[in-house]
C-alpha positions in Angstrom: -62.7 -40.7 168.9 -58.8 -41.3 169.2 -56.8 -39.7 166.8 -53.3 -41.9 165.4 -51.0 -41.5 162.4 -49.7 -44.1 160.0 -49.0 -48.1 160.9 -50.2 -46.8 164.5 -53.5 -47.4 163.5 -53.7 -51.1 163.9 -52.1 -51.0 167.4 -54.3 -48.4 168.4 -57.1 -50.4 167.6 -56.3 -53.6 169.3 -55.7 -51.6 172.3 -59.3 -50.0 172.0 -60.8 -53.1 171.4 -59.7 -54.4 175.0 -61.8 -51.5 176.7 -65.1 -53.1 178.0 -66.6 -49.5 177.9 -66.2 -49.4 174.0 -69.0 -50.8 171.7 -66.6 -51.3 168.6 -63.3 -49.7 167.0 -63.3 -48.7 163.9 -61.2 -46.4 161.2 -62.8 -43.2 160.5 -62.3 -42.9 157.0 -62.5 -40.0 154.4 -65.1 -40.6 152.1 -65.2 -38.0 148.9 -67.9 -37.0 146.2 -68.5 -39.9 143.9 -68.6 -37.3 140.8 -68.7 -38.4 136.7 -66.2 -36.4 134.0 -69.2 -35.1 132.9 -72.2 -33.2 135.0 -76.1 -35.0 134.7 -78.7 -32.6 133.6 -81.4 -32.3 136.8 -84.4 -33.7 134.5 -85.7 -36.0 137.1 -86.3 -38.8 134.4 -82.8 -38.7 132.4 -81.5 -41.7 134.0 -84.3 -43.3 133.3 -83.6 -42.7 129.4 -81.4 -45.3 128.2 -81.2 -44.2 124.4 -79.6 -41.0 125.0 -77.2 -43.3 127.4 -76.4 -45.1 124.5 -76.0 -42.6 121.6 -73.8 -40.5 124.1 -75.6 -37.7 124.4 -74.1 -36.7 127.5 -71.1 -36.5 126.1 -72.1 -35.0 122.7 -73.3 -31.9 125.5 -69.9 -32.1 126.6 -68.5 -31.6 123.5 -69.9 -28.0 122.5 -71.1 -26.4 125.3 -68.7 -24.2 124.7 -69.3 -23.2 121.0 -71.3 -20.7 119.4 -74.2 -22.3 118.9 -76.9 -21.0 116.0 -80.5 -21.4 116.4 -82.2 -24.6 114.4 -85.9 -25.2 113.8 -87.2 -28.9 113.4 -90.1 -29.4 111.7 -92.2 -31.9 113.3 -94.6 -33.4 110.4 -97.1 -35.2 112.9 -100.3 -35.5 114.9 -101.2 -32.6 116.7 -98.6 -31.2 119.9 -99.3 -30.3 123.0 -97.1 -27.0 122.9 -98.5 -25.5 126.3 -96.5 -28.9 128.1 -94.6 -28.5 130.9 -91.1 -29.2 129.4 -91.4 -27.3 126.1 -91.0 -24.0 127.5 -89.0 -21.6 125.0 -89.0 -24.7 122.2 -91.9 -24.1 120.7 -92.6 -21.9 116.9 -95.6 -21.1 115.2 -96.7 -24.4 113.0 -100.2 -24.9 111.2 -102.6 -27.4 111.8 -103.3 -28.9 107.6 -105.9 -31.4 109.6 -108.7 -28.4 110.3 -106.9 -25.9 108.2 -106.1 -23.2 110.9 -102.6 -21.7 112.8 -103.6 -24.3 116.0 -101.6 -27.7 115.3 -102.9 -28.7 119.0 -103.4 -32.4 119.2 -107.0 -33.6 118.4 -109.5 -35.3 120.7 -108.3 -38.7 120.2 -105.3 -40.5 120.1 -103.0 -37.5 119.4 -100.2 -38.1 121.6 -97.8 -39.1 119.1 -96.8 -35.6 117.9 -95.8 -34.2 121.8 -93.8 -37.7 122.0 -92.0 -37.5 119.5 -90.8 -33.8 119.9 -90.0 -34.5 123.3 -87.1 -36.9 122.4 -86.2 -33.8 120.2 -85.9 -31.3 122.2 -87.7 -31.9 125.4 -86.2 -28.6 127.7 -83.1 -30.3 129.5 -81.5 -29.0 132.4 -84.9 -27.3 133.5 -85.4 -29.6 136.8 -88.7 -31.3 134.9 -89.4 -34.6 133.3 -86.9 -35.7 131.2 -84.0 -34.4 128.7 -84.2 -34.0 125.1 -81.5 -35.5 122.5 -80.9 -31.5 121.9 -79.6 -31.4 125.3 -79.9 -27.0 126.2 -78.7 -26.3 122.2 -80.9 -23.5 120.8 -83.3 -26.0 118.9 -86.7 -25.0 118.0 -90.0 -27.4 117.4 -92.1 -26.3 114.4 -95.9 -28.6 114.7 -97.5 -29.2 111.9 -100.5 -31.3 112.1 -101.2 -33.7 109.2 -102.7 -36.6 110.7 -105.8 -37.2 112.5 -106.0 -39.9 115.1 -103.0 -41.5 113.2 -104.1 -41.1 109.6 -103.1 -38.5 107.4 -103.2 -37.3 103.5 -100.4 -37.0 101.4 -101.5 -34.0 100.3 -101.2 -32.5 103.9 -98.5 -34.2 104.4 -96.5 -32.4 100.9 -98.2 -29.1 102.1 -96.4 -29.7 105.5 -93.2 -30.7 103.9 -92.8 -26.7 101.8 -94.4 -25.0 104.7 -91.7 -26.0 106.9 -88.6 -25.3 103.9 -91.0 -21.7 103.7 -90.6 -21.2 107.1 -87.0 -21.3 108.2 -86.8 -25.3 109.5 -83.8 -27.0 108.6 -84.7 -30.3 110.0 -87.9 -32.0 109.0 -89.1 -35.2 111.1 -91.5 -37.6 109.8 -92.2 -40.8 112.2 -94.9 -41.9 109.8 -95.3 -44.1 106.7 -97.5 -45.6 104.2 -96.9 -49.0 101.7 -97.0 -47.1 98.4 -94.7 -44.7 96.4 -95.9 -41.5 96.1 -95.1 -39.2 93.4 -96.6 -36.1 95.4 -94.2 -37.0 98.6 -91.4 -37.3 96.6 -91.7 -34.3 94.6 -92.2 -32.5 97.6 -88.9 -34.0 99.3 -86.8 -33.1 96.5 -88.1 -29.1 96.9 -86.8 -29.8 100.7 -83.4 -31.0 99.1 -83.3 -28.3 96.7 -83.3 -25.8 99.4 -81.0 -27.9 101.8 -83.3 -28.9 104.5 -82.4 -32.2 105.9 -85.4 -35.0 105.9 -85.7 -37.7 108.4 -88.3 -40.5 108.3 -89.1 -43.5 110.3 -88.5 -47.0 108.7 -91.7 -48.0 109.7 -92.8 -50.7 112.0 -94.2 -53.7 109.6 -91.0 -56.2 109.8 -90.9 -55.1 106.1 -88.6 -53.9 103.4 -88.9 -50.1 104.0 -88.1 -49.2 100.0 -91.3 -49.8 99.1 -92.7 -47.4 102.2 -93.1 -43.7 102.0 -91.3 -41.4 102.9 -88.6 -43.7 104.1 -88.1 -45.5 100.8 -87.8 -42.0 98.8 -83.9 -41.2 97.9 -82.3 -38.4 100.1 -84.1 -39.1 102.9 -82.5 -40.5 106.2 -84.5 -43.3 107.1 -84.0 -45.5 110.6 -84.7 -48.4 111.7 -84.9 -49.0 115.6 -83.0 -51.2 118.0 -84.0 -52.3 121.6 -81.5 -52.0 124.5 -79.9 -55.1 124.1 -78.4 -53.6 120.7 -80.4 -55.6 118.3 -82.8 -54.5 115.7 -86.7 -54.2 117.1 -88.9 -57.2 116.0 -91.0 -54.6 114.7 -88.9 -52.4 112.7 -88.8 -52.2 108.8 -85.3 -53.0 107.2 -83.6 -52.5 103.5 -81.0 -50.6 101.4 -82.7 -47.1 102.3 -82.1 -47.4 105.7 -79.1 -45.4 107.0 -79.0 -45.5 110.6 -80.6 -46.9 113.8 -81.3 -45.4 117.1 -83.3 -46.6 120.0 -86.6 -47.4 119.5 -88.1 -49.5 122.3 -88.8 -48.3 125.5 -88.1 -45.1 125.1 -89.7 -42.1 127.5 -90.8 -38.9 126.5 -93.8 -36.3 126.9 -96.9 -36.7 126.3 -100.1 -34.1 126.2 -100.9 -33.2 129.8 -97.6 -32.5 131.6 -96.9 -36.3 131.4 -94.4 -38.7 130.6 -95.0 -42.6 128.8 -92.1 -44.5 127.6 -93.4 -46.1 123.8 -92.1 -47.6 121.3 -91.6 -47.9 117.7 -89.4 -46.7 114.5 -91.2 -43.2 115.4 -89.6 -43.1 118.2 -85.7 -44.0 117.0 -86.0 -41.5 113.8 -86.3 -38.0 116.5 -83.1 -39.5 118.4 -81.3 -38.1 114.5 -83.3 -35.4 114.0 -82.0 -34.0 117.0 -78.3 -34.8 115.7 -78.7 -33.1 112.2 -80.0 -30.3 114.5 -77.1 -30.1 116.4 -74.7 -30.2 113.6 -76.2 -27.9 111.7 -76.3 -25.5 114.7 -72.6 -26.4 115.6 -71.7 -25.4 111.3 -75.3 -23.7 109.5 -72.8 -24.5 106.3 -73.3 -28.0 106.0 -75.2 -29.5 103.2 -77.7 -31.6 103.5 -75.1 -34.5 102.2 -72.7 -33.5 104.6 -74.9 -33.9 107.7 -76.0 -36.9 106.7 -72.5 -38.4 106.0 -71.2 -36.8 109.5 -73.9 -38.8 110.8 -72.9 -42.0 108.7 -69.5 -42.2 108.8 -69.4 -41.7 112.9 -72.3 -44.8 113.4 -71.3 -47.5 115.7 -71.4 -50.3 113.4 -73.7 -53.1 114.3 -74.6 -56.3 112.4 -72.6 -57.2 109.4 -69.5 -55.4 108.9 -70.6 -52.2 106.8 -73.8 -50.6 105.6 -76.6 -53.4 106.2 -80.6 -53.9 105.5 -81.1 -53.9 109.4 -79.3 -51.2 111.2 -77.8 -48.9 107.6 -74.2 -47.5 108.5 -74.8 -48.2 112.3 -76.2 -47.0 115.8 -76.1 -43.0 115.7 -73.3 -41.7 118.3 -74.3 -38.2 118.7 -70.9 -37.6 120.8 -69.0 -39.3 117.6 -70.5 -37.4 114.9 -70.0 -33.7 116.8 -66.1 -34.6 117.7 -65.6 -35.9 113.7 -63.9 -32.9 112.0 -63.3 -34.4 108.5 -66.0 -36.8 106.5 -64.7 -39.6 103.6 -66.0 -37.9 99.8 -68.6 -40.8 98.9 -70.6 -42.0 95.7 -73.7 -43.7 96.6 -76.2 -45.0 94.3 -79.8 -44.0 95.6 -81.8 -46.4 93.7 -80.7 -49.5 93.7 -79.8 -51.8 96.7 -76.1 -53.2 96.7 -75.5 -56.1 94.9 -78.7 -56.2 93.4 -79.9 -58.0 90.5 -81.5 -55.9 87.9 -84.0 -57.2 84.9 -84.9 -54.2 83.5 -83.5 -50.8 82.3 -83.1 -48.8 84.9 -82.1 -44.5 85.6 -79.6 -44.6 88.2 -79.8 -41.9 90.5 -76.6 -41.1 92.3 -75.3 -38.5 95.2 -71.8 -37.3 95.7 -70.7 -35.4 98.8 -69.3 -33.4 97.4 -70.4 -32.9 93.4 -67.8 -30.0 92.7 -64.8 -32.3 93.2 -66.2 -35.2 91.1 -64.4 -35.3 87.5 -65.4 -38.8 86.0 -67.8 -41.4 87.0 -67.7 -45.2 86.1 -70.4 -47.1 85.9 -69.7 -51.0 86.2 -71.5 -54.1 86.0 -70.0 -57.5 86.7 -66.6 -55.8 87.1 -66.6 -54.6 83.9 -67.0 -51.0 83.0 -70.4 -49.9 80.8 -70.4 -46.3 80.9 -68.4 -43.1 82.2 -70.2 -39.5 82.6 -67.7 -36.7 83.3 -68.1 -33.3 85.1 -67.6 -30.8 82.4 -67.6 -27.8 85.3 -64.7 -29.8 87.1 -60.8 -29.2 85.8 -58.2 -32.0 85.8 -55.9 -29.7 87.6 
C-alpha cells in the first residue's frame, strides 16, 4: 500500500498502474458507520413491521424517552391470550376469563389467537432482542386479558362485564377489535360507565365494507373507532367506514404474536384499532391528567390527513402519527355532534348528543339548521368574564 496526499493521488496511481507486478490500483477510502438520527430497537422482526414505520413510532420513542413516564394498563376485551409468550415478559396483569368464568383468560382450544395478536401490536416487549416491537415501544404499558369470546363469538353480556371490570381494575385504555350489526343498549350503557370514570375506549370499525354506525361498539358515541388502511395508504377493501370513524391505522399485513412463541402477520380493522390503543396509552402515561376528550382530540388533531380534505367516512380525521400526537403541546377547543353524521339529512326529531373538549369553557351553544339558528342552550356554571 502507497501512501500520498491530496491531487498526488491520481499521479501516484498512473505510476502504479505501469508496474507489471501490480494486480490493480486503487484509492483506499474511509468508509464510516451508516447510522440513522434515531437508534432501531434489536426486535429481530421490527423492520419487518411497516405500520409502526408509518405512524412514526420510532420517532414517537424518540420523543420521550426522556420523560417521566407513569404506568398504563390496556384492557384487552378479546379471545383468550397467551400471557406465558415469549415477548410479553413484564406486560402482563391479572385479567378474568367471562368465557368459563374463572381468573385464567388463556386462549381456548380453538381458534384463539386473536387476543395474543392483537396485544402484541400493543405492547409486544420492544428492545428485548425477540420477535417484534410493540406500538408502546419500552413505555411502562401494562396488558389486562379479559376473555369474552369463544372461538370468535362472544356475548354482550360478557362483553359489558368486561367493559366495568377493566374501569374496576385500574385500566385506562380499553381495546375492543370486535363488532356486531346491532345497537346494543347493554354495550352502550356499559361504555358510558367507562366514560364516566375517564377510561378511554377503542373499537375496531369492523371488516364488512359497511357503514360502521350501525355496528357495536364502534357506532356507540365516545368511542374511537378505526378504520384500516393497507401500505399503499388507502383504505382496506375490507374495512367498515362512516361518521363514527375517527382515525385509521394500518391494518393489512400487519405482524404480531401469536400463542406459542410465534409470529403471523394478519389482517383486519382488529388489527389497525391496537396501533391507537397503544397511542392513548402513551399519552396518557406521558400526562395521567388528560381526559378522555383530550386524548382523543391529541390523537385527532395530529392525524395525517388522508382522503378528502378533513374528517371523512373512510379514514375519520386521518392516519394516526404517534410521533405527531406526543410532540403536539396545545389541542384546538372542539364541538362535535355525536349523533348525527355531517351534513346529514334528518326526517324525524331527533336528541342531539354533543361533546365539548373542554365543557367548563363553553358559555352558549347554537344550534343551526339550514344556516339559520333554531335553538341556543347556555352554561349557567360558566361566567361571561
Amino acid at each position: 500500500m502507497a501512501e500520498t496526499i491530496g491531487n498526488k493521488i491520481a499521479e501516484k496511481m498512473e505510476i502504479l498502474k505501469q508496474n507489471i507486478n501490480i494486480e490493480y490500483v486503487v484509492p483506499n477510502y474511509v468508509r464510516t458507520i451508516s447510522e440513522s438520527s434515531e437508534e432501531f430497537p434489536n426486535d429481530p422482526e421490527f423492520f419487518k413491521q411497516w405500520g409502526l414505520q408509518v405512524i412514526n413510532a420510532q420517532e414517537a420513542w424518540s420523543a420521550i424517552e426522556n420523560e417521566d413516564l407513569n404506568e398504563v394498563i390496556v384492557a384487552v376485551i378479546d379471545t383468550g391470550m397467551d400471557m406465558n409468550h415469549e415477548d410479553f415478559k413484564d406486560r402482563v396483569v391479572p385479567g378474568y376469563d367471562f368465557v368459563d368464568m374463572d381468573d385464567d383468560p388463556s386462549p381456548g382450544p380453538i381458534n384463539e389467537e386473536h387476543a395474543t395478536h392483537v396485544a402484541g401490536i400493543i405492547a409486544a416487549s420492544t428492545d428485548n432482542s425477540i420477535g417484534i416491537a410493540g406500538t408502546a415501544g419500552t413505555t411502562p404499558v401494562k396488558l389486562m386479558p379479559l376473555r369474552v369470546l369463544e372461538a370468535g363469538f362472544g356475548e354482550d353480556f360478557n362483553i359489558a362485564q368486561a367493559i366495568i371490570y377493566a374501569v374496576d381494575n385500574g385500566a385506562r385504555v380499553i381495546n375492543m377489535s370486535l363488532s356486531a350489526f346491532n345497537k346494543s343498549d347493554l354495550l352502550i350503557a356499559a361504555c358510558n360507565y367507562a366514560f364516566r370514570n375517564n377510561v378511554v375506549i377503542v373499537a375496531a370499525a369492523g371488516n364488512f365494507a359497511m357503514n360502521a354506525n350501525d355496528f357495536s361498539p364502534a357506532g356507540i358515541p365516545g368511542v374511537i373507532t378505526v378504520s384500516a388502511i393497507d401500505d399503499n395508504y388507502s383504505i382496506a377493501d375490507f374495512s367498515n367506514y362512516g361518521s363514527s370513524v375517527e382515525l385509521a391505522a394500518p391494518g393489512v399485513g400487519v405482524l404480531s404474536t401469536i400463542p406459542g412463541d410465534t409470529y403471523e402477520s394478519y389482517s383486519g380493522t382488529s388489527m389497525a384499532a391496537p396501533f391507537v390503543s397503544a397511542a392513548c396509552a402513551l399519552l396518557i402515561s406521558k400526562n395521567p391528567t388528560l381526559s378522555i376528550i383530550e386524548v382523543e382530540q391529541y390523537l385527532t388533531d395530529s392525524a395525517q390527513d388522508l382522503g378528502k380534505v378533513g374528517k371523512d367516512e373512510s379514514f375519520g380525521y386521518g392516519l394516526l402519527d404517534l410521533a405527531n400526537a406526543l410532540n403536539t403541546t396545545e389541542i384546538t377547543p372542539r364541538l362535535e355532534i355525536m349523533n348525527v353524521a355531517e351534513n346529514s339529512t334528518l326526517f324525524d326529531v331527533v336528541e342531539i348528543q354533543t361533546r365539548f373538549t373542554y365543557p367548563n369553557k363553553i358559555l352558549k351553544t347554537d344550534l343551526y339548521i339550514d344556516s339559520t339558528i333554531v335553538d341556543s342552550i347556555y352554561n349557567e356554571t360558566v361566567s361571561e368574564s
